[in-house]
PDBQT receptor file of N, H, CA, C and O in Angstrom, charges set to zero:
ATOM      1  N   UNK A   1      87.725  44.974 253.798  1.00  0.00    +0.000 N 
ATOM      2  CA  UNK A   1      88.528  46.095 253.355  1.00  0.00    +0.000 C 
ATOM      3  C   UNK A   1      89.504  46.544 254.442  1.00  0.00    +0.000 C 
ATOM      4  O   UNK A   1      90.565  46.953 253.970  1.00  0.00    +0.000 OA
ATOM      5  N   UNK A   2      89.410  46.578 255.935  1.00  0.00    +0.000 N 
ATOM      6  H   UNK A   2      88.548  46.246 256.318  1.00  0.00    +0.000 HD
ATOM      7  CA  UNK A   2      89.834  46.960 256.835  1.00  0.00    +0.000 C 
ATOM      8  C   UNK A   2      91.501  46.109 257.298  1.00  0.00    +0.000 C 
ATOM      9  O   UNK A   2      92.502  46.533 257.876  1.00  0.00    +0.000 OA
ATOM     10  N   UNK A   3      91.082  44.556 256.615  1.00  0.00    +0.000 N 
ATOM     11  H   UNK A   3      90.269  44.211 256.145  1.00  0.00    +0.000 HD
ATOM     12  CA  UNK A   3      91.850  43.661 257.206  1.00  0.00    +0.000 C 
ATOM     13  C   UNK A   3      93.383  43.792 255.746  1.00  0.00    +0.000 C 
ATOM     14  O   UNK A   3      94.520  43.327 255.826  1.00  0.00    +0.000 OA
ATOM     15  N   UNK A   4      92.624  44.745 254.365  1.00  0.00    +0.000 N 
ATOM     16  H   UNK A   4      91.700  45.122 254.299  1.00  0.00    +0.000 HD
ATOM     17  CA  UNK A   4      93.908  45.287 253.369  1.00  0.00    +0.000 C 
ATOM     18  C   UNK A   4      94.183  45.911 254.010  1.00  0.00    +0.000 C 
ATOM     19  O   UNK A   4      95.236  45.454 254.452  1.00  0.00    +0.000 OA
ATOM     20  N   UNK A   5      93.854  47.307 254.757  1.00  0.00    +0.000 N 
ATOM     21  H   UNK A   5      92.998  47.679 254.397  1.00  0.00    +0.000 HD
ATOM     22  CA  UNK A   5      94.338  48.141 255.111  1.00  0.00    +0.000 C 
ATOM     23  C   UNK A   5      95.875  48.028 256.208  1.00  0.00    +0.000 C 
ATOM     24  O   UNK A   5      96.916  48.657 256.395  1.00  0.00    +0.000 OA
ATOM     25  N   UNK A   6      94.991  46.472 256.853  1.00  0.00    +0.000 N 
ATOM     26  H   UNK A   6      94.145  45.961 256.701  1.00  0.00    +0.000 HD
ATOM     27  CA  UNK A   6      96.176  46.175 258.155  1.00  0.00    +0.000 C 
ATOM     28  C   UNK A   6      97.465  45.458 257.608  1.00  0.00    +0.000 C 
ATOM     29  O   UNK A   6      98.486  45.352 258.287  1.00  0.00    +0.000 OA
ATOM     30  N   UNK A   7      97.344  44.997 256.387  1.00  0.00    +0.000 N 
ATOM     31  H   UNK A   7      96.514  45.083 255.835  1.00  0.00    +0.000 HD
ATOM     32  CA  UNK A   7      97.958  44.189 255.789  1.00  0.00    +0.000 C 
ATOM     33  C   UNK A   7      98.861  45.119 254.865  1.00  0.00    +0.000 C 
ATOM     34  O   UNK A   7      99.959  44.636 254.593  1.00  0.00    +0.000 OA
ATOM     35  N   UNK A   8      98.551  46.493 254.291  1.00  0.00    +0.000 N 
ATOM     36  H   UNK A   8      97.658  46.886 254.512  1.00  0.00    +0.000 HD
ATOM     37  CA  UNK A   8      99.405  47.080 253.912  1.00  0.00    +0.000 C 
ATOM     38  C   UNK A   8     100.447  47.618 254.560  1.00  0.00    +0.000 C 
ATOM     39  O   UNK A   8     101.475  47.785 253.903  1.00  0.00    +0.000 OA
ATOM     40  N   UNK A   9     100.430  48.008 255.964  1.00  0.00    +0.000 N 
ATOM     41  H   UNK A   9      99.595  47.873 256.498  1.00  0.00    +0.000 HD
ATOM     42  CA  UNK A   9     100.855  48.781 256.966  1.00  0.00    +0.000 C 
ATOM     43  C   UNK A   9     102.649  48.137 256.692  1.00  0.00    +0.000 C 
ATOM     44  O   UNK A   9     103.692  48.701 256.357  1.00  0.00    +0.000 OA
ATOM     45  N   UNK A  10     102.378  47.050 256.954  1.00  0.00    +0.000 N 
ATOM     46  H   UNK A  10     101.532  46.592 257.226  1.00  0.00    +0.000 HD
ATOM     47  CA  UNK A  10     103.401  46.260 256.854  1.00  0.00    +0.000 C 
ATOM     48  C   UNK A  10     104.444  45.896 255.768  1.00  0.00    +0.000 C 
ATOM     49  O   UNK A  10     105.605  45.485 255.768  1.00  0.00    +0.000 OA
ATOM     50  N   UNK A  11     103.289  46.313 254.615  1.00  0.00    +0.000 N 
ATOM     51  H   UNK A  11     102.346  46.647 254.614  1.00  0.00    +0.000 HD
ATOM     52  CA  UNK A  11     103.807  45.898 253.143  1.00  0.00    +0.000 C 
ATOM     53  C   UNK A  11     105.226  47.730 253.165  1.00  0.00    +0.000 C 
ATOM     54  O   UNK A  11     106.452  47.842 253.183  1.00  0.00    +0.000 OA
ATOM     55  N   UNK A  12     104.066  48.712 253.149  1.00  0.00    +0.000 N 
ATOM     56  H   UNK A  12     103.071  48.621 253.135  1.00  0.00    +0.000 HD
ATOM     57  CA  UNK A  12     104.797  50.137 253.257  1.00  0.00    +0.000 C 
ATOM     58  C   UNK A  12     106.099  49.986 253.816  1.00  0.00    +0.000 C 
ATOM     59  O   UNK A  12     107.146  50.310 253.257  1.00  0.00    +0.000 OA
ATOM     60  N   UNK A  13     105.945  49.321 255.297  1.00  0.00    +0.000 N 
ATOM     61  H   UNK A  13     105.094  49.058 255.751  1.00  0.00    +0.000 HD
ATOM     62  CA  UNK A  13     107.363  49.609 256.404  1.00  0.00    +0.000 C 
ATOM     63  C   UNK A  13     108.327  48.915 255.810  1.00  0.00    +0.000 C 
ATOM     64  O   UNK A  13     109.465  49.380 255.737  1.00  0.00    +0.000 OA
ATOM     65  N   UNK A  14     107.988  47.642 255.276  1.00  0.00    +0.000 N 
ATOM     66  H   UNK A  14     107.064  47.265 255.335  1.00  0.00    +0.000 HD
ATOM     67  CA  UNK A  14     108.917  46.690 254.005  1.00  0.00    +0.000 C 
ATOM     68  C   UNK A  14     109.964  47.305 253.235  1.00  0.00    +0.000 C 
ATOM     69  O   UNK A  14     111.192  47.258 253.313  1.00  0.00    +0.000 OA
ATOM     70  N   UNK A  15     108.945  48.052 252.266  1.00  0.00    +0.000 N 
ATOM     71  H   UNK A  15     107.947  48.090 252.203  1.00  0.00    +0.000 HD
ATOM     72  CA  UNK A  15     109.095  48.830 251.675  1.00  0.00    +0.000 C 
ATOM     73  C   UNK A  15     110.234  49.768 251.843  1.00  0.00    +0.000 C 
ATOM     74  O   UNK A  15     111.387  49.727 251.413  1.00  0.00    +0.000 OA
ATOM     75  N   UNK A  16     109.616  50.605 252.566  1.00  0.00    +0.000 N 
ATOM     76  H   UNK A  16     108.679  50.638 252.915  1.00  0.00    +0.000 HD
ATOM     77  CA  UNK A  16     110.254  51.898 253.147  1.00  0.00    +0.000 C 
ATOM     78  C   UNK A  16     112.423  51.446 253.982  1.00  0.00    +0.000 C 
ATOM     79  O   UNK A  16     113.504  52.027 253.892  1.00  0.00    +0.000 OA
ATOM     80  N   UNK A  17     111.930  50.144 254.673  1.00  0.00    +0.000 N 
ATOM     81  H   UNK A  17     111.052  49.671 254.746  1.00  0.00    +0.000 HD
ATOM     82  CA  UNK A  17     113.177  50.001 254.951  1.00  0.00    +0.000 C 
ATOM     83  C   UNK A  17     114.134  49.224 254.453  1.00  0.00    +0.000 C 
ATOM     84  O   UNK A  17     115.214  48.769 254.829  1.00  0.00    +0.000 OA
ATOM     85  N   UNK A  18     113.147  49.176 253.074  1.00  0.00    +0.000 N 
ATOM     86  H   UNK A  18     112.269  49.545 252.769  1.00  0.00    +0.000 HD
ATOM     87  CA  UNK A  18     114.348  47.986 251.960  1.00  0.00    +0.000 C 
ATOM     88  C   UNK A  18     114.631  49.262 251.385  1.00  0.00    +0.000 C 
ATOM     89  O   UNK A  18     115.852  49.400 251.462  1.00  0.00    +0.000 OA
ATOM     90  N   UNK A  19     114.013  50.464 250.739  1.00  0.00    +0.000 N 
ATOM     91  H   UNK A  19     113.022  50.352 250.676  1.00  0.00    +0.000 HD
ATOM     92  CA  UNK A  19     114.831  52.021 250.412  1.00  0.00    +0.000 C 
ATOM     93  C   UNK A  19     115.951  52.576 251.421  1.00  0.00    +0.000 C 
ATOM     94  O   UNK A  19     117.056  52.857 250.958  1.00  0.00    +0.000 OA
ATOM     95  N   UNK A  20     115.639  52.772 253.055  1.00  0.00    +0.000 N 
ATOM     96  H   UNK A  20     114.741  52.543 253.431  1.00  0.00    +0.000 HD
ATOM     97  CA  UNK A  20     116.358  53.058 253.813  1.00  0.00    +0.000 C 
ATOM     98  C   UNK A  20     117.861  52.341 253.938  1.00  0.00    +0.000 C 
ATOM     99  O   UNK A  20     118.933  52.929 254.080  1.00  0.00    +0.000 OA
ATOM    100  N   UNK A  21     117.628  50.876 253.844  1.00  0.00    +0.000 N 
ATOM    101  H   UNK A  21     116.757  50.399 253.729  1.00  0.00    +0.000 HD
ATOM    102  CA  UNK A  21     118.894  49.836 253.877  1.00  0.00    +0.000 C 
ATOM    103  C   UNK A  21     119.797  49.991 252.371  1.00  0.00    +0.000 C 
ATOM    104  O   UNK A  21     121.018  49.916 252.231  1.00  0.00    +0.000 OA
ATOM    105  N   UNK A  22     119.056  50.160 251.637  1.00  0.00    +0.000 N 
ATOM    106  H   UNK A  22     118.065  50.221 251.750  1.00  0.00    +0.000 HD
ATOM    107  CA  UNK A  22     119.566  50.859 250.196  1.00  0.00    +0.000 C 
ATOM    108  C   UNK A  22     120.508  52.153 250.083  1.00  0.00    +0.000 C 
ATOM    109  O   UNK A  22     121.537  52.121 249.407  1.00  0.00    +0.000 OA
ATOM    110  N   UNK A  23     120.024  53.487 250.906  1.00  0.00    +0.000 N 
ATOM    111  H   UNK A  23     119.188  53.513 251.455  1.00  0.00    +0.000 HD
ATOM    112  CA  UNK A  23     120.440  54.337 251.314  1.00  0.00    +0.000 C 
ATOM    113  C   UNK A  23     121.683  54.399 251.840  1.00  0.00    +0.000 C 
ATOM    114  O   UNK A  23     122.636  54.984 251.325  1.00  0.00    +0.000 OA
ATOM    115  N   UNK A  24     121.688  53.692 253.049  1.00  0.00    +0.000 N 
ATOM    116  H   UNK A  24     120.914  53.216 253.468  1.00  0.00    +0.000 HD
ATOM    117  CA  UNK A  24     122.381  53.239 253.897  1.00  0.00    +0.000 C 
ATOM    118  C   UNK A  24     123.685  53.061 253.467  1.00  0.00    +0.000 C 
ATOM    119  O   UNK A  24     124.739  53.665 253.666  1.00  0.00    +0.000 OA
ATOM    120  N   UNK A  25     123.196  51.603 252.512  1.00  0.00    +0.000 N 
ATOM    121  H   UNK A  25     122.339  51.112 252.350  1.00  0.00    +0.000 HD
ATOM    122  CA  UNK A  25     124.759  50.940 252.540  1.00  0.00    +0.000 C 
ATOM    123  C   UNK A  25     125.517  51.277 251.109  1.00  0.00    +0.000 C 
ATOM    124  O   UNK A  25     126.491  50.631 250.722  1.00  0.00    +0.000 OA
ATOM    125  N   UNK A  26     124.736  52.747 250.136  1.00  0.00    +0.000 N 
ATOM    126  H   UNK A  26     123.945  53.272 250.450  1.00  0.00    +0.000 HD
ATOM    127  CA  UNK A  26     125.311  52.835 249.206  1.00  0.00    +0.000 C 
ATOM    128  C   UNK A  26     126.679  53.446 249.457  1.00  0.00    +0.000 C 
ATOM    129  O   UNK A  26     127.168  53.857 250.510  1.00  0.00    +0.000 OA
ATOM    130  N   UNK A  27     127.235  53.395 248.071  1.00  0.00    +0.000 N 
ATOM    131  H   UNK A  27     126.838  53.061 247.216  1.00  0.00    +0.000 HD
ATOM    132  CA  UNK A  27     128.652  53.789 248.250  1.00  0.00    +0.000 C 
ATOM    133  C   UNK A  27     128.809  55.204 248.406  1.00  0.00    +0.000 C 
ATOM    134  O   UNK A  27     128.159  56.180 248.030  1.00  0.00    +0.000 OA
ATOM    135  N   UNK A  28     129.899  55.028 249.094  1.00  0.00    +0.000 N 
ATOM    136  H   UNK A  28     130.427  54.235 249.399  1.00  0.00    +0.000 HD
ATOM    137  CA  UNK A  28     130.429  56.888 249.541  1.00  0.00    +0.000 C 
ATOM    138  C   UNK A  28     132.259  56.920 249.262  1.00  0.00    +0.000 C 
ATOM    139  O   UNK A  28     133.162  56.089 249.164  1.00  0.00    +0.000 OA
ATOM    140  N   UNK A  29     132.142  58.106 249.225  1.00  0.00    +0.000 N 
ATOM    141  H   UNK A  29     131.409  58.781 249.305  1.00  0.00    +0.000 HD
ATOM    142  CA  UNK A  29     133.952  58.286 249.118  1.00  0.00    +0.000 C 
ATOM    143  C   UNK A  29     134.715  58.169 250.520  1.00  0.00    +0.000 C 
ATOM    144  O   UNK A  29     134.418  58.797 251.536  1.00  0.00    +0.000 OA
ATOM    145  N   UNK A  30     135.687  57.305 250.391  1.00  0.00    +0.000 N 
ATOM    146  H   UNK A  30     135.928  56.795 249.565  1.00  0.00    +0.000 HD
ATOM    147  CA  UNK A  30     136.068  56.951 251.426  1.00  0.00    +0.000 C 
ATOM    148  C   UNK A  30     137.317  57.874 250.909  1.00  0.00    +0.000 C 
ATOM    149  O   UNK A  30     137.500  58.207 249.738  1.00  0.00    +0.000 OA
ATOM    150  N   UNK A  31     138.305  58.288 252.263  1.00  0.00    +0.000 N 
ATOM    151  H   UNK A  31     138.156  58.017 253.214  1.00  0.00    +0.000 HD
ATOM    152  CA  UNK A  31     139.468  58.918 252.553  1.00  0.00    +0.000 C 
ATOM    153  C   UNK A  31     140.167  57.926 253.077  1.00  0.00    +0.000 C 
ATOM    154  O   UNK A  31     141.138  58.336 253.712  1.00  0.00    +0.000 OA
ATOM    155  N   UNK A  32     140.039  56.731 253.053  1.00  0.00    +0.000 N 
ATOM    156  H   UNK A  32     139.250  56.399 252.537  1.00  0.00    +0.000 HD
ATOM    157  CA  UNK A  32     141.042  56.008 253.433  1.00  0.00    +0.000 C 
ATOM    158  C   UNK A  32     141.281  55.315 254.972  1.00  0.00    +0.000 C 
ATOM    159  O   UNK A  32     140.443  55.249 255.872  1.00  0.00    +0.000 OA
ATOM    160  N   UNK A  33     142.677  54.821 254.994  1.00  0.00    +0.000 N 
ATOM    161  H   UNK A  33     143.358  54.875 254.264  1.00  0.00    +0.000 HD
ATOM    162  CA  UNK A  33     143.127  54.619 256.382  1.00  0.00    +0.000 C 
ATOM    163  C   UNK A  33     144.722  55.503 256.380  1.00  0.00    +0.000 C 
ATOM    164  O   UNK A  33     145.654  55.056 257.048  1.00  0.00    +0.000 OA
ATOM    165  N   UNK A  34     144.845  56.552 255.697  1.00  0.00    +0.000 N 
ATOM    166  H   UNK A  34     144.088  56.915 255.155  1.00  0.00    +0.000 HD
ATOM    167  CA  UNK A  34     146.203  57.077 255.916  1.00  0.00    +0.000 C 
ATOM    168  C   UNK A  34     146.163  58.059 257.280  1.00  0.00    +0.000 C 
ATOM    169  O   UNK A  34     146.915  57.875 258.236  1.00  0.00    +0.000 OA
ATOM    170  N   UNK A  35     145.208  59.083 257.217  1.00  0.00    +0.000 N 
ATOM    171  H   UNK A  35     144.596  59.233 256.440  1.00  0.00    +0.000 HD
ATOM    172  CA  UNK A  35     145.246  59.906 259.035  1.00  0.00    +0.000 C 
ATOM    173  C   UNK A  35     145.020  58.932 260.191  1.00  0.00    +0.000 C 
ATOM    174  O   UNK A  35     145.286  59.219 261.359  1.00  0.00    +0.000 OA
ATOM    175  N   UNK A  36     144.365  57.425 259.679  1.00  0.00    +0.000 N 
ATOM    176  H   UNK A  36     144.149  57.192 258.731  1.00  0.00    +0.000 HD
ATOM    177  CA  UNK A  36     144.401  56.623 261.488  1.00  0.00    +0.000 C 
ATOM    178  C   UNK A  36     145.432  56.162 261.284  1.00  0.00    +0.000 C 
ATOM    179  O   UNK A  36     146.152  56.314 262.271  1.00  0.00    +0.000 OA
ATOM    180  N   UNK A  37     146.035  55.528 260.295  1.00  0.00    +0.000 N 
ATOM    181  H   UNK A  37     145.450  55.404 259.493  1.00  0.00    +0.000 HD
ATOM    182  CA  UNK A  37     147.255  55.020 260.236  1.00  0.00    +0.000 C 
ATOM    183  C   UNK A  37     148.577  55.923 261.139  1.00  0.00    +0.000 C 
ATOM    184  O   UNK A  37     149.453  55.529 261.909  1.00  0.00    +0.000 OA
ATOM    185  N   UNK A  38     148.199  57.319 260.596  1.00  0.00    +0.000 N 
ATOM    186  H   UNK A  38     147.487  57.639 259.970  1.00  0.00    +0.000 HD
ATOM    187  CA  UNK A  38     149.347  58.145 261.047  1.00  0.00    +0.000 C 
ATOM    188  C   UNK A  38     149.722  58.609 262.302  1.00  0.00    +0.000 C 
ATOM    189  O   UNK A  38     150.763  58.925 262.878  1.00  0.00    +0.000 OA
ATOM    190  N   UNK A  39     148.229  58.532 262.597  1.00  0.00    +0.000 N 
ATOM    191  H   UNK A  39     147.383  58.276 262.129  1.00  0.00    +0.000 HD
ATOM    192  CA  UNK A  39     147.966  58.851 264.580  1.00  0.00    +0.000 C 
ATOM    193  C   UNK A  39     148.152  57.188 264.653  1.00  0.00    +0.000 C 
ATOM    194  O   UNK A  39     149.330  57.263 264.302  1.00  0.00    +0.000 OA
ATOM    195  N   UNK A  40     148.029  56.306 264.756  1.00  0.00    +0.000 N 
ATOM    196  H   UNK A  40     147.073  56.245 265.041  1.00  0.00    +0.000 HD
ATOM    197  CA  UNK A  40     148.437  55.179 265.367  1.00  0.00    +0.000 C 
ATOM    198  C   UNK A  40     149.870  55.244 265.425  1.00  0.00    +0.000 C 
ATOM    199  O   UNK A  40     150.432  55.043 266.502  1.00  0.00    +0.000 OA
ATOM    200  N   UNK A  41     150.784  55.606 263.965  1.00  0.00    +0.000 N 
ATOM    201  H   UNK A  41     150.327  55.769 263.091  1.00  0.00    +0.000 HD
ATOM    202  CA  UNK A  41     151.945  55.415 264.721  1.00  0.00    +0.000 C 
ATOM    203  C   UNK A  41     152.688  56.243 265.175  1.00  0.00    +0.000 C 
ATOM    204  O   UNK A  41     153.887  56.063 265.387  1.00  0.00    +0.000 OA
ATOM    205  N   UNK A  42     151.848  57.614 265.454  1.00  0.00    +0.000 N 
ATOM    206  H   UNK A  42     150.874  57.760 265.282  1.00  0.00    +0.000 HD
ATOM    207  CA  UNK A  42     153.007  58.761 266.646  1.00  0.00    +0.000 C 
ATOM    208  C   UNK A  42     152.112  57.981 267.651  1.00  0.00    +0.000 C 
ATOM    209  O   UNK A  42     152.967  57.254 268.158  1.00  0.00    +0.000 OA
ATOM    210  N   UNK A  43     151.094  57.703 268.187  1.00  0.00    +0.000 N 
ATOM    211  H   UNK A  43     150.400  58.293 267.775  1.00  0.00    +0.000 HD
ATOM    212  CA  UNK A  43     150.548  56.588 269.488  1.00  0.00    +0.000 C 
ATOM    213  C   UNK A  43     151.614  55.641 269.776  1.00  0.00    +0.000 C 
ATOM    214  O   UNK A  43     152.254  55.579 270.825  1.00  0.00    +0.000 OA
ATOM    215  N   UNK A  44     151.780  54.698 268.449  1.00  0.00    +0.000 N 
ATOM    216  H   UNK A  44     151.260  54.748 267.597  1.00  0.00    +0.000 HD
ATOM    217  CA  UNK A  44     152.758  53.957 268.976  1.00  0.00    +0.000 C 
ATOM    218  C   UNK A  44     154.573  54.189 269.574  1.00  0.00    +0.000 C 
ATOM    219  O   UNK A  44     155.241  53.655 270.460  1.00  0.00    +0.000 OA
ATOM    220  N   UNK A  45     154.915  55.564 268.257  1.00  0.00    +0.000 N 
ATOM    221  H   UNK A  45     154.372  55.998 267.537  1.00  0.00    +0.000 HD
ATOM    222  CA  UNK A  45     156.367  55.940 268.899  1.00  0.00    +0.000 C 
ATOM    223  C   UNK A  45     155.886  56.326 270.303  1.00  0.00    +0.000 C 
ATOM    224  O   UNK A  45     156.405  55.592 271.143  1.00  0.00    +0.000 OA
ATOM    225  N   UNK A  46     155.027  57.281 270.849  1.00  0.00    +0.000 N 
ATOM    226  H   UNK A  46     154.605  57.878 270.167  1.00  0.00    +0.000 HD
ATOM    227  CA  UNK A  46     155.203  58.241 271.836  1.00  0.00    +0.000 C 
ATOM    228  C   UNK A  46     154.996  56.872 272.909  1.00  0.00    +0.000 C 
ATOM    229  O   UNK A  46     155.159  57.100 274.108  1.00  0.00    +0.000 OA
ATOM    230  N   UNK A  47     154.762  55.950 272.627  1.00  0.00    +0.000 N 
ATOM    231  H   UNK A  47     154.629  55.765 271.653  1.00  0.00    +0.000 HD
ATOM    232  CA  UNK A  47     154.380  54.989 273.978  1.00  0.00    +0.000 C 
ATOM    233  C   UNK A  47     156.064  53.972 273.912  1.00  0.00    +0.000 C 
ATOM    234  O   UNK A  47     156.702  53.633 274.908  1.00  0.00    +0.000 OA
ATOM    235  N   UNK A  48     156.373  53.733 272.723  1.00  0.00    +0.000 N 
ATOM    236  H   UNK A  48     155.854  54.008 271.913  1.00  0.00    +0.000 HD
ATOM    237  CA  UNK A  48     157.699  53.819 273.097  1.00  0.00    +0.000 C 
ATOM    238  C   UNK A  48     159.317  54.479 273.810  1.00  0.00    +0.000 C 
ATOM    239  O   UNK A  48     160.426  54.122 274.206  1.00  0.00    +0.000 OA
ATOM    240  N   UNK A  49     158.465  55.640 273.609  1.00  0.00    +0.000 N 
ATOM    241  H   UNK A  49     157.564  55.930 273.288  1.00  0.00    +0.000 HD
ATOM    242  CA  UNK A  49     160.019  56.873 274.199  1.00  0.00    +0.000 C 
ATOM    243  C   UNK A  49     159.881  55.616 275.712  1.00  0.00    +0.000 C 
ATOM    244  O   UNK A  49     159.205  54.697 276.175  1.00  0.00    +0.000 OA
ATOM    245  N   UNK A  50     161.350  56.651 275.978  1.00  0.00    +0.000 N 
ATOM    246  H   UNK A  50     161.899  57.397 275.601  1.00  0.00    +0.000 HD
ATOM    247  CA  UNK A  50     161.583  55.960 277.378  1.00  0.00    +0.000 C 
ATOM    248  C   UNK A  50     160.627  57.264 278.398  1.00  0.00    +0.000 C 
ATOM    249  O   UNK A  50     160.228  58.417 278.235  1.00  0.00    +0.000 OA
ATOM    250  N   UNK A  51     160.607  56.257 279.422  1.00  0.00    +0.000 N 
ATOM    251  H   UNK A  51     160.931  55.320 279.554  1.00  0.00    +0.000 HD
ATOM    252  CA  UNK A  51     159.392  56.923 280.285  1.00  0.00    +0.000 C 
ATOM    253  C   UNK A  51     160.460  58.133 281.186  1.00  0.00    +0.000 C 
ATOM    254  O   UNK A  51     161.276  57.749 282.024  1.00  0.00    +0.000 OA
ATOM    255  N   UNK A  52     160.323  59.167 280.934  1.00  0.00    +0.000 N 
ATOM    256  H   UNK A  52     159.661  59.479 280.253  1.00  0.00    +0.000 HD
ATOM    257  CA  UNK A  52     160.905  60.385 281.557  1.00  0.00    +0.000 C 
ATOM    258  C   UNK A  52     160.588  60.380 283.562  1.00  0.00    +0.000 C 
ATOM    259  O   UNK A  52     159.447  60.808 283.732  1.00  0.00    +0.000 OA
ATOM    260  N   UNK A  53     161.054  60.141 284.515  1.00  0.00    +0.000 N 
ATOM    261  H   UNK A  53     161.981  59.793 284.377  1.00  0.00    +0.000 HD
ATOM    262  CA  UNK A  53     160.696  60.438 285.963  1.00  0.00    +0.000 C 
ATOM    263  C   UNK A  53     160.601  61.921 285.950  1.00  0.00    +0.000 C 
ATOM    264  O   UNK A  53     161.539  62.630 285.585  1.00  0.00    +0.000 OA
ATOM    265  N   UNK A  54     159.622  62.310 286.294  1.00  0.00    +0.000 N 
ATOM    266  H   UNK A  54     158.861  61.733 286.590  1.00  0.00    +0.000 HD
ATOM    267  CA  UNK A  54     159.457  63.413 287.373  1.00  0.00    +0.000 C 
ATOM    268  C   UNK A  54     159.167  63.349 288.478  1.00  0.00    +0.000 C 
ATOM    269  O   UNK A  54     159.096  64.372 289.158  1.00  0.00    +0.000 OA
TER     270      UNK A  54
């Protein structure tokens, strides 16, 4: 009886992290790539300006 017991332990954690990985990778609402898009390209103008000396 002892050696089900050890044998379930394993079956549960199985279990438990085939629900968790389920969780995980369900779908969510995505917002996109338009705000990184938009900071990438004032990143990219502002690294274009000409470089000001002070």
């Amino acid at each position: 009886m002892g050696a089900l017991v050890w044998l379930l332990i394993p079956l549960v954690a199985a279990i438990g992290a085939g629900l968790w990985g389920s969780w995980a990778n369900r779908t969510r609402r995505t917002r996109g790539d338009g705000p990184e898009l938009d900071g990438y390209a004032r990143f990219r103008a502002a690294m274009e300006r000409p470089h000001s000396g002070t």
